[in-house]
NUPAGU-719383 format. One record per residue (C-alpha): residue number from 0; residue in three letters; x, y, z. Coordinates in steps of 0.1 Angstrom, whole numbers. Last residue first. Layout:
+-----+---------+-------+-------+-------+
| num | residuo |     u |     v |     w |
+-----+---------+-------+-------+-------+
| NUM |     ala |     X |     Y |     Z |
...
+-----+---------+-------+-------+-------+
REM end
This chain:
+-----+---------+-------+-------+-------+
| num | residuo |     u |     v |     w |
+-----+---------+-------+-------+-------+
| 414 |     unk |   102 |    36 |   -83 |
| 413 |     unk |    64 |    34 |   -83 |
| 412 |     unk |    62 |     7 |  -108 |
| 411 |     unk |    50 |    14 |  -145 |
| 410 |     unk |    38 |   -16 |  -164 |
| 409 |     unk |    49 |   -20 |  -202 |
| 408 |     unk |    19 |   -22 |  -228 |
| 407 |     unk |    12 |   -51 |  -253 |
| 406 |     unk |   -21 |   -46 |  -273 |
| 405 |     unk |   -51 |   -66 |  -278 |
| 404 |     unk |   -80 |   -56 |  -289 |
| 403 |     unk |   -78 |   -64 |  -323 |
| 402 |     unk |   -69 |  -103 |  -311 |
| 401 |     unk |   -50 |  -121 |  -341 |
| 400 |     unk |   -23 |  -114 |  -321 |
| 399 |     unk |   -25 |  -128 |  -288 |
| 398 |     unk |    11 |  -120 |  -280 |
| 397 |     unk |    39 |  -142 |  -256 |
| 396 |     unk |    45 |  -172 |  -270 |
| 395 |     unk |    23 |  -204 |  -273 |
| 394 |     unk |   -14 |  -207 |  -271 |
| 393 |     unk |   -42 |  -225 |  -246 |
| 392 |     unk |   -81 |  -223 |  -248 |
| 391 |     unk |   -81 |  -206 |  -279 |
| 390 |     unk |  -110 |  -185 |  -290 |
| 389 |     unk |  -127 |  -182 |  -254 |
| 388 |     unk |  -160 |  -189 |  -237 |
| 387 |     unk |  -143 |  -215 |  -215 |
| 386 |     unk |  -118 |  -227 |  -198 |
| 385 |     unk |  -114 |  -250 |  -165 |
| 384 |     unk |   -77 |  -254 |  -158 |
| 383 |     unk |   -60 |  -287 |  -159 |
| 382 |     unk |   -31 |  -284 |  -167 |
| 381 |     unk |    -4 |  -257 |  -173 |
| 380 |     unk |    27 |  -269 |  -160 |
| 379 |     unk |    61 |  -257 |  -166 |
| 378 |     unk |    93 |  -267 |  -173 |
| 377 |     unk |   105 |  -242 |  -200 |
| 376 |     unk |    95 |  -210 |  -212 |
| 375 |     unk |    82 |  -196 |  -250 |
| 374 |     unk |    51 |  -180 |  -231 |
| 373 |     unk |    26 |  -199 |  -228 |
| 372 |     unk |   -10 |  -179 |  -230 |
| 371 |     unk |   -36 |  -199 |  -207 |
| 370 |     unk |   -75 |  -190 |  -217 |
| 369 |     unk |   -61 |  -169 |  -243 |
| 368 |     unk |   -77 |  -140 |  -263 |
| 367 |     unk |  -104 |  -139 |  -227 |
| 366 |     unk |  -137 |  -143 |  -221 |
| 365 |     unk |  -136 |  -172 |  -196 |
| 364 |     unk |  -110 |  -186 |  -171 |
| 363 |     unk |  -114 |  -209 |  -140 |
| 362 |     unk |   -80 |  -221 |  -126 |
| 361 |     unk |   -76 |  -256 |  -109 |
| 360 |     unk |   -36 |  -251 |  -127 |
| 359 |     unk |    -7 |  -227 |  -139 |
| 358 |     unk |    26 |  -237 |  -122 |
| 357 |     unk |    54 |  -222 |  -132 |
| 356 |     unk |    91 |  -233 |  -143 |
| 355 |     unk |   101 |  -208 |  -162 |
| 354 |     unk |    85 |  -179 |  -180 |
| 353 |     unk |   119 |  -155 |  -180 |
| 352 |     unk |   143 |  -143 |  -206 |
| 351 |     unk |   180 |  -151 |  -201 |
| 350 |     unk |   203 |  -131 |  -185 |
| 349 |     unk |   200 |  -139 |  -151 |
| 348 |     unk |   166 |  -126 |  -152 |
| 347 |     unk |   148 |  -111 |  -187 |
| 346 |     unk |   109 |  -103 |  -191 |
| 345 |     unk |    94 |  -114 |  -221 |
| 344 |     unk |    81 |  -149 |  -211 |
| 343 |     unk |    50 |  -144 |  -197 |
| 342 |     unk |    35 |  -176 |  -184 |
| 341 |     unk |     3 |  -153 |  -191 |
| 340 |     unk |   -35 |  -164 |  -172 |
| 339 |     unk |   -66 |  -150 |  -190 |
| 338 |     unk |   -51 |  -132 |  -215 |
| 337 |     unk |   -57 |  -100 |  -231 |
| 336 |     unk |   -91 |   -79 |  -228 |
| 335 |     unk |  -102 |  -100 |  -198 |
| 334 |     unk |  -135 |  -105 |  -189 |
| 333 |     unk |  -129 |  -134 |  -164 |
| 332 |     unk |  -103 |  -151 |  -142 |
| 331 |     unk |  -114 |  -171 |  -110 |
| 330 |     unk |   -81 |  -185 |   -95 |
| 329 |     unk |   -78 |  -218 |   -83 |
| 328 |     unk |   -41 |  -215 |   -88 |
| 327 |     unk |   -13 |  -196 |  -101 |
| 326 |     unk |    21 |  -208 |   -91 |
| 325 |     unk |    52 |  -186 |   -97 |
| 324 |     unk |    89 |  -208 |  -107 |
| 323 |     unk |   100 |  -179 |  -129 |
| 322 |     unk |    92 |  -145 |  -137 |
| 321 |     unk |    68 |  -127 |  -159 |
| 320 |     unk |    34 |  -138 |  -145 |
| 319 |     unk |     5 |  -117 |  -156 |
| 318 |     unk |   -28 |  -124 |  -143 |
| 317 |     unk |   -62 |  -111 |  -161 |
| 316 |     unk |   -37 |  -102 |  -187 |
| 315 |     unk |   -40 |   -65 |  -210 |
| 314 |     unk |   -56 |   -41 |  -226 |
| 313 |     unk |   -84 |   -32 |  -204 |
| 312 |     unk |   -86 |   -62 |  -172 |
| 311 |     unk |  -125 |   -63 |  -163 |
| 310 |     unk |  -123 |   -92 |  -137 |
| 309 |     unk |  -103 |  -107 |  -112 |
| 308 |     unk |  -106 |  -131 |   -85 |
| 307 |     unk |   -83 |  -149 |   -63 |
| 306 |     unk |   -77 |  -183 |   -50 |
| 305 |     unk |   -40 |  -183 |   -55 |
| 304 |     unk |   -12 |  -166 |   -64 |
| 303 |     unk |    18 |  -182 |   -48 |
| 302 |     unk |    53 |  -161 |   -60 |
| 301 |     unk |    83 |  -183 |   -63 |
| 300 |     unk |   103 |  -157 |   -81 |
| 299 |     unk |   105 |  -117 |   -91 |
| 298 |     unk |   142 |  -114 |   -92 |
| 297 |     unk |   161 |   -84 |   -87 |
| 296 |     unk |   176 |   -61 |  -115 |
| 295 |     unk |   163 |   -76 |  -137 |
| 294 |     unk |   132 |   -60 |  -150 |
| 293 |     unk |   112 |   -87 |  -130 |
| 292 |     unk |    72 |   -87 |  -127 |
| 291 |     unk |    47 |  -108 |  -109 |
| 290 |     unk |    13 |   -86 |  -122 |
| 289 |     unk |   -21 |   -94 |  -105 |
| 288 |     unk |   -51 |   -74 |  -121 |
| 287 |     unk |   -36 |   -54 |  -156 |
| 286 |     unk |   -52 |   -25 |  -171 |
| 285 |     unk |   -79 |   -25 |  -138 |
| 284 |     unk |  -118 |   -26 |  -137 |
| 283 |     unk |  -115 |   -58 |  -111 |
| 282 |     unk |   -93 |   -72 |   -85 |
| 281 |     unk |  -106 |   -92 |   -58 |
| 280 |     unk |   -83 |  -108 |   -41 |
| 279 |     unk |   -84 |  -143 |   -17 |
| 278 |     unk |   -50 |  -149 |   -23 |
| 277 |     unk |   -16 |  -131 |   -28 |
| 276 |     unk |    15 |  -156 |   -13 |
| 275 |     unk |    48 |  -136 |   -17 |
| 274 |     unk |    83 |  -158 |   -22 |
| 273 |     unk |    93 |  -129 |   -51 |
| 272 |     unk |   100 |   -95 |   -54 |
| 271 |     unk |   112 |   -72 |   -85 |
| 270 |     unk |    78 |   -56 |   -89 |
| 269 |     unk |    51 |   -73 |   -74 |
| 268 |     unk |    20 |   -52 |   -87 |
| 267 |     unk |   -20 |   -57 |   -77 |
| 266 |     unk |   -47 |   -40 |   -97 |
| 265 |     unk |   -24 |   -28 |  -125 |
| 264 |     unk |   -20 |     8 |  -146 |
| 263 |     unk |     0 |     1 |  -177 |
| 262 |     unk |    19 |    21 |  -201 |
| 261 |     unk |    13 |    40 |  -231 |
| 260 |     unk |   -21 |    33 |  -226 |
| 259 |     unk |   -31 |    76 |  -226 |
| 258 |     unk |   -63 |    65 |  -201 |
| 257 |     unk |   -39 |    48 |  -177 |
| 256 |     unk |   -67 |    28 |  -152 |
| 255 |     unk |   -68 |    13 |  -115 |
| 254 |     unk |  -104 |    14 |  -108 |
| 253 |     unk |  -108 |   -17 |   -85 |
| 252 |     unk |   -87 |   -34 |   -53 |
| 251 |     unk |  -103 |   -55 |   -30 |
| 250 |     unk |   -82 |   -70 |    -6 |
| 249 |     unk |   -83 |  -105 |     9 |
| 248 |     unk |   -48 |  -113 |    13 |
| 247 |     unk |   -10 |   -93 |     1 |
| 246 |     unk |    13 |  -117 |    23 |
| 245 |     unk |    49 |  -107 |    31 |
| 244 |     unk |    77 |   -98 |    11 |
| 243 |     unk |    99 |   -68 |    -2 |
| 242 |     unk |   128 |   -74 |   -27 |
| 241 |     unk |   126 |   -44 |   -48 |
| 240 |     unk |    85 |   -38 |   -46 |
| 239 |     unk |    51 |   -46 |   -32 |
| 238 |     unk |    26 |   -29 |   -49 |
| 237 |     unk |   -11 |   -26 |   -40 |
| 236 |     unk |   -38 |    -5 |   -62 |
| 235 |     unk |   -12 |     1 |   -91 |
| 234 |     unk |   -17 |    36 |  -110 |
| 233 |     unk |    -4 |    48 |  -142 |
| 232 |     unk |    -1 |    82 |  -131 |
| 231 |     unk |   -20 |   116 |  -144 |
| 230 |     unk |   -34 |   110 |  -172 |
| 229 |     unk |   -66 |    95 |  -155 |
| 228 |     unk |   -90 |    66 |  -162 |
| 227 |     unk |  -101 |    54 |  -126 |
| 226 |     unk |   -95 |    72 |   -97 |
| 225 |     unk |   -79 |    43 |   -81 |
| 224 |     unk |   -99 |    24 |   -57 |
| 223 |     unk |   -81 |     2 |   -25 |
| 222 |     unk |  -103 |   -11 |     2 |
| 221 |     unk |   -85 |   -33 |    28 |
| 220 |     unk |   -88 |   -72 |    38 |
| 219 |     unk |   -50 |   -78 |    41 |
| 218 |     unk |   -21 |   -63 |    38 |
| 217 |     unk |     9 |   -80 |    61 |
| 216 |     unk |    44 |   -61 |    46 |
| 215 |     unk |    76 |   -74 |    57 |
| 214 |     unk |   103 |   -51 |    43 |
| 213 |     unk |   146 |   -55 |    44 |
| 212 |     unk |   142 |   -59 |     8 |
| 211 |     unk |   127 |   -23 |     4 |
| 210 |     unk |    93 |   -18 |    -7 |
| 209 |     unk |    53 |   -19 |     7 |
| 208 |     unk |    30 |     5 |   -12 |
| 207 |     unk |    -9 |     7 |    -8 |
| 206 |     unk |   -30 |    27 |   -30 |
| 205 |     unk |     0 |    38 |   -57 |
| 204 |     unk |     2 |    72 |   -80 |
| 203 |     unk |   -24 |    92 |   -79 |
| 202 |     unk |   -46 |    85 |   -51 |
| 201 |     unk |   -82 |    88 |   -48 |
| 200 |     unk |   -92 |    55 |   -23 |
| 199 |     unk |   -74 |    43 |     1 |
| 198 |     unk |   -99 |    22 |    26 |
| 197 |     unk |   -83 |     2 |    56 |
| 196 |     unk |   -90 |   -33 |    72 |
| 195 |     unk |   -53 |   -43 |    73 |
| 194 |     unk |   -19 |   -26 |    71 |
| 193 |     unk |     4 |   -45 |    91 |
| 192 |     unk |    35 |   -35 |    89 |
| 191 |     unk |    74 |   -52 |    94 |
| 190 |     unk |   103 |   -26 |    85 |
| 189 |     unk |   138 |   -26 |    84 |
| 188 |     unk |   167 |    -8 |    88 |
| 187 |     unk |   206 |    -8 |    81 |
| 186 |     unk |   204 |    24 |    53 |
| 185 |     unk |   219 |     3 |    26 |
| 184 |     unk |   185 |     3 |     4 |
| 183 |     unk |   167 |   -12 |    31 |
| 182 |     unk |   134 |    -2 |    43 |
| 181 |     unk |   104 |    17 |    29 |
| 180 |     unk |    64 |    11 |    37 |
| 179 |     unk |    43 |    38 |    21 |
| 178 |     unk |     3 |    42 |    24 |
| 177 |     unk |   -19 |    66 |     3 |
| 176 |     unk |     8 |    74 |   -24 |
| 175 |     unk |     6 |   106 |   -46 |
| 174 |     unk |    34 |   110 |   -72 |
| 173 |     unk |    51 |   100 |  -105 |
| 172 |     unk |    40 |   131 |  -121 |
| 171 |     unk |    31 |   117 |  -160 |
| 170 |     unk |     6 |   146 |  -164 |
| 169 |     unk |     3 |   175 |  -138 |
| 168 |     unk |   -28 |   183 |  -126 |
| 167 |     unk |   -26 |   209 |   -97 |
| 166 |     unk |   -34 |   197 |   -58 |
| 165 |     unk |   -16 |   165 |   -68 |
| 164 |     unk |   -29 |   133 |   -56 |
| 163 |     unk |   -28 |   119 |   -19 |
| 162 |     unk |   -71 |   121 |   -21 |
| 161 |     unk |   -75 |    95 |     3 |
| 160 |     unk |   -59 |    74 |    30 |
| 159 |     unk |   -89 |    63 |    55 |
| 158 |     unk |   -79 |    36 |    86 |
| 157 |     unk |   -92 |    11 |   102 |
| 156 |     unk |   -59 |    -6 |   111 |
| 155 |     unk |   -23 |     5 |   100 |
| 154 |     unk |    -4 |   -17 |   127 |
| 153 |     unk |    39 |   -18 |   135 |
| 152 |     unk |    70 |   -15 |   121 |
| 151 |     unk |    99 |     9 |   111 |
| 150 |     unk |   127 |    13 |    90 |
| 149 |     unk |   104 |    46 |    71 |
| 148 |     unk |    66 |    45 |    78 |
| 147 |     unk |    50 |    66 |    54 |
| 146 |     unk |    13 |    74 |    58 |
| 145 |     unk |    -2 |    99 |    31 |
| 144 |     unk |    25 |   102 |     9 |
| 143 |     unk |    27 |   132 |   -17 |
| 142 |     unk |    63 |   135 |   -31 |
| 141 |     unk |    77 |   164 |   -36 |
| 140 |     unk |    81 |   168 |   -61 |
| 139 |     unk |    57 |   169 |   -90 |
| 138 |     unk |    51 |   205 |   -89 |
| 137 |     unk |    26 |   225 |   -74 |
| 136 |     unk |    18 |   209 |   -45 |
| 135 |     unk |    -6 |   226 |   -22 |
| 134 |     unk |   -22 |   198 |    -7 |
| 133 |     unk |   -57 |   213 |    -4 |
| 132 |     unk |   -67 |   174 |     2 |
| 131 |     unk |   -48 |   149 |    13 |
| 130 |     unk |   -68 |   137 |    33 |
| 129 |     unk |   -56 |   114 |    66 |
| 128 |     unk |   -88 |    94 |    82 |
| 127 |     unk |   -83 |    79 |   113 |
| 126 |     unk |   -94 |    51 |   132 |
| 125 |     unk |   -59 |    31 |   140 |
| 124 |     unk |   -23 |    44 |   134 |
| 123 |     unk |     3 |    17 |   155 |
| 122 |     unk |    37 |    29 |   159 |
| 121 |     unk |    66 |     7 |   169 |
| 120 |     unk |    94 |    32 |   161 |
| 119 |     unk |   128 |    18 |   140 |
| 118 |     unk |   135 |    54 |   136 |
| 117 |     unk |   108 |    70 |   119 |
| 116 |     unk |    72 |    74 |   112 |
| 115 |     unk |    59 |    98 |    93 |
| 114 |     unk |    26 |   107 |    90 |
| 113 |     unk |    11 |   140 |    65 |
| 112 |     unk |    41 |   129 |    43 |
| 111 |     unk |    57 |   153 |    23 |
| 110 |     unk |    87 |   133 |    -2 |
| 109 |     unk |   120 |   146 |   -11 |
| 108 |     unk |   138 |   123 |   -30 |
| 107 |     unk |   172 |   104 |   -20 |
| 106 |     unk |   170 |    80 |   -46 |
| 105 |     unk |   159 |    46 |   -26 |
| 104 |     unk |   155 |    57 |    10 |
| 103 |     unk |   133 |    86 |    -4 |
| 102 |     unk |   141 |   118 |    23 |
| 101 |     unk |   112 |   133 |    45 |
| 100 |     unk |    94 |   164 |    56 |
|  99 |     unk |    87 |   180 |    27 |
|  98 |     unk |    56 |   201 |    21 |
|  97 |     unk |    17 |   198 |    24 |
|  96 |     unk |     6 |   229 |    24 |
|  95 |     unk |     4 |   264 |    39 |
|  94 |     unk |   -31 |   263 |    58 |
|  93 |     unk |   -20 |   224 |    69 |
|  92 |     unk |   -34 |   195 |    50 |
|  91 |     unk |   -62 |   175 |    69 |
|  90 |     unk |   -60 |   149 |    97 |
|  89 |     unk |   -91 |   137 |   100 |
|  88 |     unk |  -109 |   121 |   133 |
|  87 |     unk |  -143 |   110 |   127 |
|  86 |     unk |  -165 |    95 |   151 |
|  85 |     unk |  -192 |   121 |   166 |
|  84 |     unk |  -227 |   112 |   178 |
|  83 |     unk |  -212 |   114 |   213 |
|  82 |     unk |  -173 |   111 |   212 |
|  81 |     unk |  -159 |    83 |   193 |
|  80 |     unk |  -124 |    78 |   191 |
|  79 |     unk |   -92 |    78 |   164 |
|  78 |     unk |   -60 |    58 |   179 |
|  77 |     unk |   -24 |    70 |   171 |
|  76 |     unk |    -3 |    40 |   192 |
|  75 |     unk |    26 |    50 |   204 |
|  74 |     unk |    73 |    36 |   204 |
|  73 |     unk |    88 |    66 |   196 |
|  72 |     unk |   104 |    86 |   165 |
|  71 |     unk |    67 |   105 |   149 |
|  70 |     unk |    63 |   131 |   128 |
|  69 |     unk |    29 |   142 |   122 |
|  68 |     unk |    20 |   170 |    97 |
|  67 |     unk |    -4 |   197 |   105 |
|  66 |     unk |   -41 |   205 |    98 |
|  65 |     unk |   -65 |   187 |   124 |
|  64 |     unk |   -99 |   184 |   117 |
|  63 |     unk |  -122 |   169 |   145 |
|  62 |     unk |  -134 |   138 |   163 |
|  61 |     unk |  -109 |   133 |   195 |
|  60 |     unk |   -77 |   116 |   194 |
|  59 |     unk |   -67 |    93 |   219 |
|  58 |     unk |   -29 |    89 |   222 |
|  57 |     unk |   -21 |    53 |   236 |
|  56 |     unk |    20 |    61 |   249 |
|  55 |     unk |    42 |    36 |   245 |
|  54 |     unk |    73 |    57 |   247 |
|  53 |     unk |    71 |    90 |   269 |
|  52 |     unk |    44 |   116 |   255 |
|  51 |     unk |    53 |   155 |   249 |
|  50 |     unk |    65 |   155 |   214 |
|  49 |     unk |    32 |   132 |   203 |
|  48 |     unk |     7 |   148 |   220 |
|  47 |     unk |    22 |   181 |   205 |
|  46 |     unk |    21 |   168 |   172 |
|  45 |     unk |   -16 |   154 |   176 |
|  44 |     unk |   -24 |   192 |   181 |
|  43 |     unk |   -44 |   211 |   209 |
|  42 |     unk |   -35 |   186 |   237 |
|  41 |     unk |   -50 |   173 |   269 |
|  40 |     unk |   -42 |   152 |   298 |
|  39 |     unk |   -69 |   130 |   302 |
|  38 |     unk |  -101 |   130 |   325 |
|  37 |     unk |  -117 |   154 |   303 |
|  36 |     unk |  -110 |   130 |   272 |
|  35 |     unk |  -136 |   150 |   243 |
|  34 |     unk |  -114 |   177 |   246 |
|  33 |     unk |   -90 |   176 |   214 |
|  32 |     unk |   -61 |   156 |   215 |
|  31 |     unk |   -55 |   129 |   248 |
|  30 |     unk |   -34 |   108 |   266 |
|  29 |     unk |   -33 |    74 |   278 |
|  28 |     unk |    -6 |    57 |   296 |
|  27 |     unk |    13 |    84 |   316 |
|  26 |     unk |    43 |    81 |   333 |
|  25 |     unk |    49 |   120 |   329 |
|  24 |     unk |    45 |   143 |   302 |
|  23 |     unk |    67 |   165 |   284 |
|  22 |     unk |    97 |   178 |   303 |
|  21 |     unk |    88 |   210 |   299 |
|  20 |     unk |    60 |   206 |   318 |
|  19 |     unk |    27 |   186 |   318 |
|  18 |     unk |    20 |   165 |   351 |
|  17 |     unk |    -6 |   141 |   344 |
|  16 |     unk |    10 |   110 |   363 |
|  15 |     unk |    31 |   131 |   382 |
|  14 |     unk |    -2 |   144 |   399 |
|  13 |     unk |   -17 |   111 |   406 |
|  12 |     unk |    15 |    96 |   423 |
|  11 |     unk |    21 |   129 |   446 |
|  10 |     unk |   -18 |   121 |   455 |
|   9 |     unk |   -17 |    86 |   463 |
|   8 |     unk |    17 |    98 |   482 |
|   7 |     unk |     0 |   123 |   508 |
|   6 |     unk |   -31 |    98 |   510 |
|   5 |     unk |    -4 |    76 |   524 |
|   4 |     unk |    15 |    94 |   548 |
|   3 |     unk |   -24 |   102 |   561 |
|   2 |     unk |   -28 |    69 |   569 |
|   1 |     unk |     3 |    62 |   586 |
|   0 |     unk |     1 |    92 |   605 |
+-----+---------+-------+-------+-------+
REM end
């Protein structure tokens, strides 16, 4: 009796465990989307894995093309698999579009995210590629994001964002982000992600966004390419924005390019943020590489840029710093259509203008207007640096005039 009491309850436990009902499923660890898991409870749609799963659910989701929009309020990990010769898990645009599905913390704009997550969730995306493609937008709202975590954490790893740019051309739209962090802006959340070891490539707008002062954004050793000179967006490859920090490490960001100039495209942006350490970036074929900017409204301070590379700037600085008390150093600097390094001095915080204070030292510069330009700041240091191959090794103010090629363009932030 005894024995059989518990074979009886072994198999009560295994049923519940992949019971589907109305309820959604029950105690179970690992589900699955496709059929590649036959020993898994099974889905059609990574929606419906993700409505019927309790928190902390691993969702394994087979190779295939899936076209819907994920929204996601609980504590899971997303996680792409292999299944015989096949590896590739996309999810694609559905047959009517790409369409709203979220709110901008910051203006209240309508943006269409293939994932959202929500709700101060835990979710962790890993091995999957989310297109853009077939998007259906015909406007420029809203806006095109392919993984937007709103007030909530968690892991982007091994992951594809591509092609989040407007289905129709439209000049100047101010749209098409491949990964979106948001928090703050009086809405009593917050966000800490980890986006690492991840291609975005073919946006319009930004590569890899992370903004919000109550953000903490971990990038490190990703992909980003813009789509190189385009009317469409002046694009930044990695921005962290409006009082976000964290670390921005290891990246390698190309291709980010304005073609009308009348403002610029950068490699790496922090806009209105400051206390971030960016090192060990490559940044190359870009308008600007690293920009540290403040329009005022926020500071941009205290920034540590250091050990990075960057190459091929059009128009503009190799790194431009135009805030107070930043540190550039040991930073390889080369080909540069402006200057090499700028203590930039025409930004404006506090009411007076900015180029403060900085550190600008151990750095290697050649081809450039400027090895160091000086801006028209205060307290700052600016030797030694290694410079060479260049018509003035140091200069003051803020313009390298006597250089044709040089011309002073405004960057353009997502906002």
């Amino acid at each position: 009796m005894k024995g059989k009491a518990m074979g009886r309850t072994l198999c009560t436990m295994t049923i519940a465990a992949i019971l589907v009902g109305s309820q959604g499923v029950a105690a179970a660890i690992t589900v699955a989307v496709g059929t590649c898991r036959p020993q898994l409870v099974s889905f059609p749609t990574i929606q419906a894995a993700v409505n019927q799963s309790p928190p902390s659910t691993v969702i394994d989701i087979c190779p295939g093309t899936y076209p819907e929009q994920v929204s996601i309020n609980k504590n899971l990990t997303l996680t792409g698999v292999t299944a015989g010769t096949a590896d590739a898990a996309v999810i694609g645009a559905p047959p009517g579009g790409i369409v709203q599905n979220a709110t901008d913390l910051a203006d209240g704009s309508g943006i269409a995210a293939q994932i959202f997550v929500q709700g101060a969730a835990v979710v962790n995306v890993n091995h999957l590629i989310v297109d853009g493609s077939n998007n259906q937008i015909a406007g420029c709202g809203p806006d095109l994001v392919g993984i937007y975590y709103q007030n909530s954490s968690g892991t982007i790893g091994s992951v594809v964002a591509r092609n989040q740019a407007l289905s129709t051309a439209l000049n100047g739209c101010q749209s098409g982000l491949g990964i979106f962090v948001e928090s703050g802006y009086g809405s009593g959340g917050s966000a800490n992600v980890t986006i690492k070891n991840s291609s975005v490539h073919s946006y319009q707008k930004n590569g890899i966004t992370a903004d919000g002062s109550a953000t903490l954004a971990t990038i490190s050793n990703n992909y980003v390419v813009g789509q190189g000179p385009t009317t469409g967006a002046a694009e930044n490859g990695i921005q962290v924005s409006d009082g976000a920090t964290g670390t921005i490490s290891g990246n390698e960001v190309v291709d980010d390019i304005y073609s009308p100039a009348s403002v610029g495209a950068s490699g790496i942006l922090i806009f209105d943020s400051g206390s971030l350490t960016i090192s060990s970036n490559t940044v190359s074929d870009t308008q600007f590489g690293i920009v540290v900017y403040s329009d005022g409204a926020l500071p941009a301070d205290n920034n540590k840029i250091t050990g990075n590379h960057v190459s091929a700037t059009h128009l503009d600085d190799g790194i431009d710093l135009c805030s107070n008390g930043n540190t550039a150093q040991n930073n390889i600097v080369f080909s540069s259509d402006g200057a090499g390094i700028h203590i930039d001095s025409t930004c404006t915080e506090s009411g007076g203008p900015t180029g403060n204070n900085t550190t600008v030292t151990g750095n290697s510069i050649s081809e450039a207007c400027a090895g160091v330009l000086l801006g028209n700041g205060s307290g700052n240091t600016s030797t030694p640096n290694t410079l060479f191959n260049v018509p003035v090794t140091t200069k003051a103010g803020d313009t390298c005039a006597a250089q044709a090629l040089r011309r002073r363009i405004m960057i353009q932030p997502q906002r």
